[in-house]
MMTF fields as JSON, N, C-alpha, C and O atoms, coordinates in Angstrom:
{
  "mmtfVersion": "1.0.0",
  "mmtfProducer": "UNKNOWN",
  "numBonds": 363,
  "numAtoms": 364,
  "numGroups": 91,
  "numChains": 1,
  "numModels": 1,
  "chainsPerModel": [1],
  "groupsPerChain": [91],
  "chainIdList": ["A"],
  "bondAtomList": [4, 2, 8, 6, 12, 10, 16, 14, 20, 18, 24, 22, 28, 26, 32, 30, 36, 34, 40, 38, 44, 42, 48, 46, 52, 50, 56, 54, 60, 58, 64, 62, 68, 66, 72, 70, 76, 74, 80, 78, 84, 82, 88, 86, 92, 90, 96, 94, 100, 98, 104, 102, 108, 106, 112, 110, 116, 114, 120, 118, 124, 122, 128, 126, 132, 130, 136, 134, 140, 138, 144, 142, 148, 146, 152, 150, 156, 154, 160, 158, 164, 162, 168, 166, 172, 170, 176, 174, 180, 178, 184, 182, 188, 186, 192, 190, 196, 194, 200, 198, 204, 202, 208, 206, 212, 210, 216, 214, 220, 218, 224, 222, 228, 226, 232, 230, 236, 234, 240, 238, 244, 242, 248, 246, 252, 250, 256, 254, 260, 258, 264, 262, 268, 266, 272, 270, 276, 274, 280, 278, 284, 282, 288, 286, 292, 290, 296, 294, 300, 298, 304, 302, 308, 306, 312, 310, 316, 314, 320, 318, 324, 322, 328, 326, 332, 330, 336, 334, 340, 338, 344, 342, 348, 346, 352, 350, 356, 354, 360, 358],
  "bondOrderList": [1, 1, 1, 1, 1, 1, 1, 1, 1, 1, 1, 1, 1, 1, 1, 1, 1, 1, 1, 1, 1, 1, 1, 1, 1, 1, 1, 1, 1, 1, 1, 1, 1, 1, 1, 1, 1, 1, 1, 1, 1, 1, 1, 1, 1, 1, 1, 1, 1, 1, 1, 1, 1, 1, 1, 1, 1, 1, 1, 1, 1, 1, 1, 1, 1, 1, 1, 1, 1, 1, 1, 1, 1, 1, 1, 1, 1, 1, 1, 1, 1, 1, 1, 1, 1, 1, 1, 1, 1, 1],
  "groupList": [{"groupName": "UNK", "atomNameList": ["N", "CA", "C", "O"], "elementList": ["N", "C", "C", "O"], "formalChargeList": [0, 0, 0, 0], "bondAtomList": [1, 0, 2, 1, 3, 2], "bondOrderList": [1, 1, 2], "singleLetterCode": "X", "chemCompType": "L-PEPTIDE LINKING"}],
  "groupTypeList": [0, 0, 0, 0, 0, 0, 0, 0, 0, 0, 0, 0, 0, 0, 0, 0, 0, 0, 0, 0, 0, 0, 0, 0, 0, 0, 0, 0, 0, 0, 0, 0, 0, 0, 0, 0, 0, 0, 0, 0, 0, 0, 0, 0, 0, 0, 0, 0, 0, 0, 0, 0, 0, 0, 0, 0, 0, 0, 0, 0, 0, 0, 0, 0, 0, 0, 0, 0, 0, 0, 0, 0, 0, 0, 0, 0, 0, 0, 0, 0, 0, 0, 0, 0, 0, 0, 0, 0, 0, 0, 0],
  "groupIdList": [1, 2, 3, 4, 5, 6, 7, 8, 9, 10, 11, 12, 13, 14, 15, 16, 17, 18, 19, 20, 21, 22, 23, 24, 25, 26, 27, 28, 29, 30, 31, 32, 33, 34, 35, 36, 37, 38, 39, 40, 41, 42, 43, 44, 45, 46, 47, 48, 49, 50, 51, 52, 53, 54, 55, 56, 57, 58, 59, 60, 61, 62, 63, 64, 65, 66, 67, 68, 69, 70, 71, 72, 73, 74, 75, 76, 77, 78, 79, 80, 81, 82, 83, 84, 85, 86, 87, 88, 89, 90, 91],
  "secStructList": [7, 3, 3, 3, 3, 3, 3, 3, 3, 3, 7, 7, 1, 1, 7, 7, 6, 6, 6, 6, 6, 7, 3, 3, 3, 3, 3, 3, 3, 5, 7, 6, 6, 1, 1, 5, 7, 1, 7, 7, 7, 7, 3, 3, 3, 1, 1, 7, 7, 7, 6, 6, 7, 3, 3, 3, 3, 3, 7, 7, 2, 2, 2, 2, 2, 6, 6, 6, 6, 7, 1, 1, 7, 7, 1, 7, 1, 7, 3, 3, 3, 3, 3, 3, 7, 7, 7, 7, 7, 7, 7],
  "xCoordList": [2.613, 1.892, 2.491, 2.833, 2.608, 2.873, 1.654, 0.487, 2.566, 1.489, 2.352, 3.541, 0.898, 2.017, 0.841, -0.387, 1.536, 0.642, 0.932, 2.069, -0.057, 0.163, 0.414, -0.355, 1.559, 1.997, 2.078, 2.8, 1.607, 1.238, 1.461, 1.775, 1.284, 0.861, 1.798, 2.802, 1.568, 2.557, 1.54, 0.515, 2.01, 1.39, 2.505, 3.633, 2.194, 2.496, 1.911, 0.763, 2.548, 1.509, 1.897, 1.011, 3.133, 2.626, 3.659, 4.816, 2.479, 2.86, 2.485, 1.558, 3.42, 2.575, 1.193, 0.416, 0.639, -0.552, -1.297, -2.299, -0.419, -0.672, -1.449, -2.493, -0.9, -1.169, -1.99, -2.285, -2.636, -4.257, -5.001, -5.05, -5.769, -6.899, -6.341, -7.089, -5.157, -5.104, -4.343, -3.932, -4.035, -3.445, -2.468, -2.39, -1.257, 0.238, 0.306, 0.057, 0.574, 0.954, 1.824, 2.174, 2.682, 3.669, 3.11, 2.051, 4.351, 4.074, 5.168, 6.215, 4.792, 5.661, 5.291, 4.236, 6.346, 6.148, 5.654, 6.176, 5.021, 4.941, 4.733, 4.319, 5.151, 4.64, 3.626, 2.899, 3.08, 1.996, 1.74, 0.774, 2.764, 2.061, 2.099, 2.113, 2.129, 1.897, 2.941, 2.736, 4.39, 5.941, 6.338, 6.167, 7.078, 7.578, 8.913, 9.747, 8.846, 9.773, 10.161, 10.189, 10.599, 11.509, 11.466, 10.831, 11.794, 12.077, 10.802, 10.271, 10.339, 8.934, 9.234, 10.179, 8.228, 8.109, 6.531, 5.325, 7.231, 5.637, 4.919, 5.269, 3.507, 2.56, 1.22, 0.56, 0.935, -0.617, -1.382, -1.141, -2.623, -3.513, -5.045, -5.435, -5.58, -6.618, -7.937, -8.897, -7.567, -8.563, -9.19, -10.006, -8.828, -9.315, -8.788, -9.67, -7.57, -7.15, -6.697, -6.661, -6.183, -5.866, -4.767, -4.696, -3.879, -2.903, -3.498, -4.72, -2.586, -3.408, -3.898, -3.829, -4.389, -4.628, -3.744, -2.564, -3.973, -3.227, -3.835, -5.054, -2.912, -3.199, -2.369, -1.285, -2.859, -2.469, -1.919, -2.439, -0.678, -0.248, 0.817, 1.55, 0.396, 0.865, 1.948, 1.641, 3.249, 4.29, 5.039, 6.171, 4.185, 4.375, 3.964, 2.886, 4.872, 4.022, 3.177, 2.124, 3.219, 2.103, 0.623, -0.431, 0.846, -0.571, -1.366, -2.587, -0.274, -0.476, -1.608, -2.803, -0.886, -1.435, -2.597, -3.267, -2.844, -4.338, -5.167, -6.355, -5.076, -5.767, -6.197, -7.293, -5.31, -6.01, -6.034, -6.015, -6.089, -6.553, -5.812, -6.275, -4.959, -3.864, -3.1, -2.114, -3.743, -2.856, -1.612, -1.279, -0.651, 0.253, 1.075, 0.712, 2.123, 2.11, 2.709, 3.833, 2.215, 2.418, 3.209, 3.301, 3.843, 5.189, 4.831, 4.611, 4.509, 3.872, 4.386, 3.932, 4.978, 5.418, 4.711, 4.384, 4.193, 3.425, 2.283, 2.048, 1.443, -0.296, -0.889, -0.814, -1.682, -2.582, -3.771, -4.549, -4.016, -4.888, -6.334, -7.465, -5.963, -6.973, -6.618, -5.475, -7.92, -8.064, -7.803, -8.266, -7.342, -7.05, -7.666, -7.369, -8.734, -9.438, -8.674, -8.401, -8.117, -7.437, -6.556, -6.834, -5.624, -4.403, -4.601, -4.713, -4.651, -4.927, -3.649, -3.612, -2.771, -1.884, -2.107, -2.125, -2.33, -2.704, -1.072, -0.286, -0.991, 0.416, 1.078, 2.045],
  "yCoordList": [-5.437, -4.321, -3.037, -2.936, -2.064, -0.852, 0.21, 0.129, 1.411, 2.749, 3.792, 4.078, 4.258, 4.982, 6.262, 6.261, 7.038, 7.921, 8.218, 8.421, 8.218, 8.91, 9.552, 10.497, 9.509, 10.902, 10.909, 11.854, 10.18, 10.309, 9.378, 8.713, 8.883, 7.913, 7.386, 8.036, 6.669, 6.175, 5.823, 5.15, 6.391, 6.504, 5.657, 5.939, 4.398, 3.592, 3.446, 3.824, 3.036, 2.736, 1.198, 0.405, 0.834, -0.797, -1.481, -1.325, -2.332, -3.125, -4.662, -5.289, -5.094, -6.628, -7.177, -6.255, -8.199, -8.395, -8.145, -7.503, -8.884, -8.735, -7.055, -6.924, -6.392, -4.568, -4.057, -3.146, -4.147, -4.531, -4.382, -5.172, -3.202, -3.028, -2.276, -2.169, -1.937, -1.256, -0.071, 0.194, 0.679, 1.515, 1.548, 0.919, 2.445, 2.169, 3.341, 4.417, 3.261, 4.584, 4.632, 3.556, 5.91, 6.013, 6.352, 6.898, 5.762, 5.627, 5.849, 5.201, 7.108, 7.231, 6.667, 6.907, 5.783, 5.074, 6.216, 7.33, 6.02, 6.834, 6.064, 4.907, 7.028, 6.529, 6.739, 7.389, 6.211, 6.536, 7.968, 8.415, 8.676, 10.135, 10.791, 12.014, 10.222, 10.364, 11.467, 12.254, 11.41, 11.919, 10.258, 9.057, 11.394, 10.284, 9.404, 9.836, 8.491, 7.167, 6.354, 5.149, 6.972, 5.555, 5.92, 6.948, 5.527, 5.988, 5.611, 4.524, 6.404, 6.078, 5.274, 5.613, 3.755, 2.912, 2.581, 2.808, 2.095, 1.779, 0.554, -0.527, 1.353, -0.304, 0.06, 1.091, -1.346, -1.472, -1.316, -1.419, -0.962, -0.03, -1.149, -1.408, -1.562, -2.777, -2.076, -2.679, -0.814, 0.171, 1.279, 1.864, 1.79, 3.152, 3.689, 4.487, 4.248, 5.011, 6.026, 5.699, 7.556, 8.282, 9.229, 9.108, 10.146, 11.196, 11.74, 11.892, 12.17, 11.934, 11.203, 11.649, 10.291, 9.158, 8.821, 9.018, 8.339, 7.4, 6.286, 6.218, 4.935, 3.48, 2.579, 2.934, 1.58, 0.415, -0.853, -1.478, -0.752, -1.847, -2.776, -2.507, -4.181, -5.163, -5.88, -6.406, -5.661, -5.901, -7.097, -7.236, -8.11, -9.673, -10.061, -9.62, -11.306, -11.703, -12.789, -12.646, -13.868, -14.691, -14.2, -14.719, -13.005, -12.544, -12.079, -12.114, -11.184, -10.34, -11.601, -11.479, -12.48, -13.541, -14.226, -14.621, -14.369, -14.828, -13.327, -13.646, -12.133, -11.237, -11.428, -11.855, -11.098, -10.832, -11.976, -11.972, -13.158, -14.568, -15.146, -16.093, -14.635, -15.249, -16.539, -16.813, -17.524, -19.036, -19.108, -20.227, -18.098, -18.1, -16.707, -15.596, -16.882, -15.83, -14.405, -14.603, -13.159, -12.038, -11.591, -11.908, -10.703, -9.221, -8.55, -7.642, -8.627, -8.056, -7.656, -8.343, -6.956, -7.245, -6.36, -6.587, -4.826, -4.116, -3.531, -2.764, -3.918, -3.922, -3.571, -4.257, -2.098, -1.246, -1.989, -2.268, -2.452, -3.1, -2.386, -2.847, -1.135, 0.018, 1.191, 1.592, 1.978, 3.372, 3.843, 3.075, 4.645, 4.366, 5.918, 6.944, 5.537, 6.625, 7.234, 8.383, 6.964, 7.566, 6.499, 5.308, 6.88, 6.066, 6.548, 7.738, 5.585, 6.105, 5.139, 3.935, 5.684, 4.863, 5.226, 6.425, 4.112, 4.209, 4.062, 3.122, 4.585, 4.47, 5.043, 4.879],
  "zCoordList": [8.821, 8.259, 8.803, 9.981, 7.919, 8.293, 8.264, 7.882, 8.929, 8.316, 7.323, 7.187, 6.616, 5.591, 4.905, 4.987, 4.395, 3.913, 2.324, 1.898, 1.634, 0.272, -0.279, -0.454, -0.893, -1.238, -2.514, -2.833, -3.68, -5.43, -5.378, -4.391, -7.18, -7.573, -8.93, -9.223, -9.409, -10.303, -11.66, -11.55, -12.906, -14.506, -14.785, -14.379, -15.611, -15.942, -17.729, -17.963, -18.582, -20.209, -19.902, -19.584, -19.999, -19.852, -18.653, -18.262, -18.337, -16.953, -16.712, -17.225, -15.823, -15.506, -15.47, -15.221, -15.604, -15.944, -14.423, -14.11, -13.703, -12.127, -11.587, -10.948, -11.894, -12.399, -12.726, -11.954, -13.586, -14.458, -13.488, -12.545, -13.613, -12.974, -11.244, -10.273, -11.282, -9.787, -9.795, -10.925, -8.982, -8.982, -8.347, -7.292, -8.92, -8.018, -7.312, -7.856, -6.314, -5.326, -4.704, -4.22, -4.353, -3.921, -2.292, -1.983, -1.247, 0.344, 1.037, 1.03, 1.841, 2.899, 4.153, 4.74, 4.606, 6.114, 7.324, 7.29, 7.984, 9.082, 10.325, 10.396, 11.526, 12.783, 13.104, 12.352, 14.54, 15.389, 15.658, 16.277, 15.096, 15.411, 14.406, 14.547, 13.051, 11.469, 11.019, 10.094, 11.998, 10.979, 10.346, 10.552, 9.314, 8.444, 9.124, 9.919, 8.729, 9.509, 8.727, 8.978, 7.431, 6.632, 4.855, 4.622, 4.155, 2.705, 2.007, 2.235, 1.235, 0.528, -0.621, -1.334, -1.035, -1.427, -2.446, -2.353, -3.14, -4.138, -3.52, -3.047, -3.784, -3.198, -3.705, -3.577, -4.47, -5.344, -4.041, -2.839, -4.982, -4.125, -4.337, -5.475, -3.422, -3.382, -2.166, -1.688, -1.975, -0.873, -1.342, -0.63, -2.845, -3.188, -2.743, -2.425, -2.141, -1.421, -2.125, -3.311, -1.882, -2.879, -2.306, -1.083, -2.826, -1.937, -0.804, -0.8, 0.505, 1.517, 2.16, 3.306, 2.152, 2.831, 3.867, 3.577, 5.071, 5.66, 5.413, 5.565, 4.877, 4.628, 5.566, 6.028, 5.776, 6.064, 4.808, 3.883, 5.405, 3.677, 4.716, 5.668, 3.846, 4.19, 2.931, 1.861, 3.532, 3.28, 3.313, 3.777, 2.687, 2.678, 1.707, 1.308, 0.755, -0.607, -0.364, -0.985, 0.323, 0.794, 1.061, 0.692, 1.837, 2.222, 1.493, 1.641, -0.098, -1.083, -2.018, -2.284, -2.258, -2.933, -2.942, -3.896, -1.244, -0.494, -0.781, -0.82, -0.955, -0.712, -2.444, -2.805, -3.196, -4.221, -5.183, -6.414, -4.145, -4.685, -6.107, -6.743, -6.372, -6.813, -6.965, -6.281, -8.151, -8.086, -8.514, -8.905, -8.575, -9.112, -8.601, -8.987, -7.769, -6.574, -7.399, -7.859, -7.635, -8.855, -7.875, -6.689, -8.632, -8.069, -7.93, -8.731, -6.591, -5.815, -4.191, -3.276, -3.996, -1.893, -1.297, -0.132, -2.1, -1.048, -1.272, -2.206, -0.315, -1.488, -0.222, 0.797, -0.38, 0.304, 0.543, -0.37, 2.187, 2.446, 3.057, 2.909, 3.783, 4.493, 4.741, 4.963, 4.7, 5.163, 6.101, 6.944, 6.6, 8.282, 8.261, 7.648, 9.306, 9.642, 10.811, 10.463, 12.251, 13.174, 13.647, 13.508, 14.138, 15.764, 16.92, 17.213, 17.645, 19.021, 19.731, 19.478, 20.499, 21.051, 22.419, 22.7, 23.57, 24.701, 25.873, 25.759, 26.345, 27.336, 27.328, 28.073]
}
């Protein structure tokens, strides 16, 4: 899992069925002290989350599959799992 923040969203007219019903958003990686840290990437959105946001997205298709219960594993690799209200890094 990474951290990442929102930075827009993606308008789509037609898309995979998998797609249906969520929203695509665009994500910039960030660190623990919320600068950016890596090239921004699309990832379905399963939190409400909106621009702005810092999210938590999990970047695995196995997990993608168990989450949104999926018998048939969709194209899918990066799917917004939480809100991230604060980071606190201790040390």
């Amino acid at each position: 899992m990474i951290l990442g923040r929102v930075i827009g969203n993606v308008v789509s007219s037609a898309k995979h069925e998998s797609y249906i019903g969520h929203k695509i958003l665009i994500v910039q990686p960030i660190d623990e002290n919320g600068a950016s840290s890596g090239k921004p990437f699309l990832a379905v959105d399963n939190a409400q989350a909106g621009e702005g946001d810092t999210v938590l997205v999990l970047k695995e298709g196995n997990g993608v599959r168990q989450i949104l219960q999926a018998s048939t594993p969709p194209p899918i690799l990066e799917l917004i799992v939480g809100i991230v209200d604060t980071v606190e890094v201790s040390g």
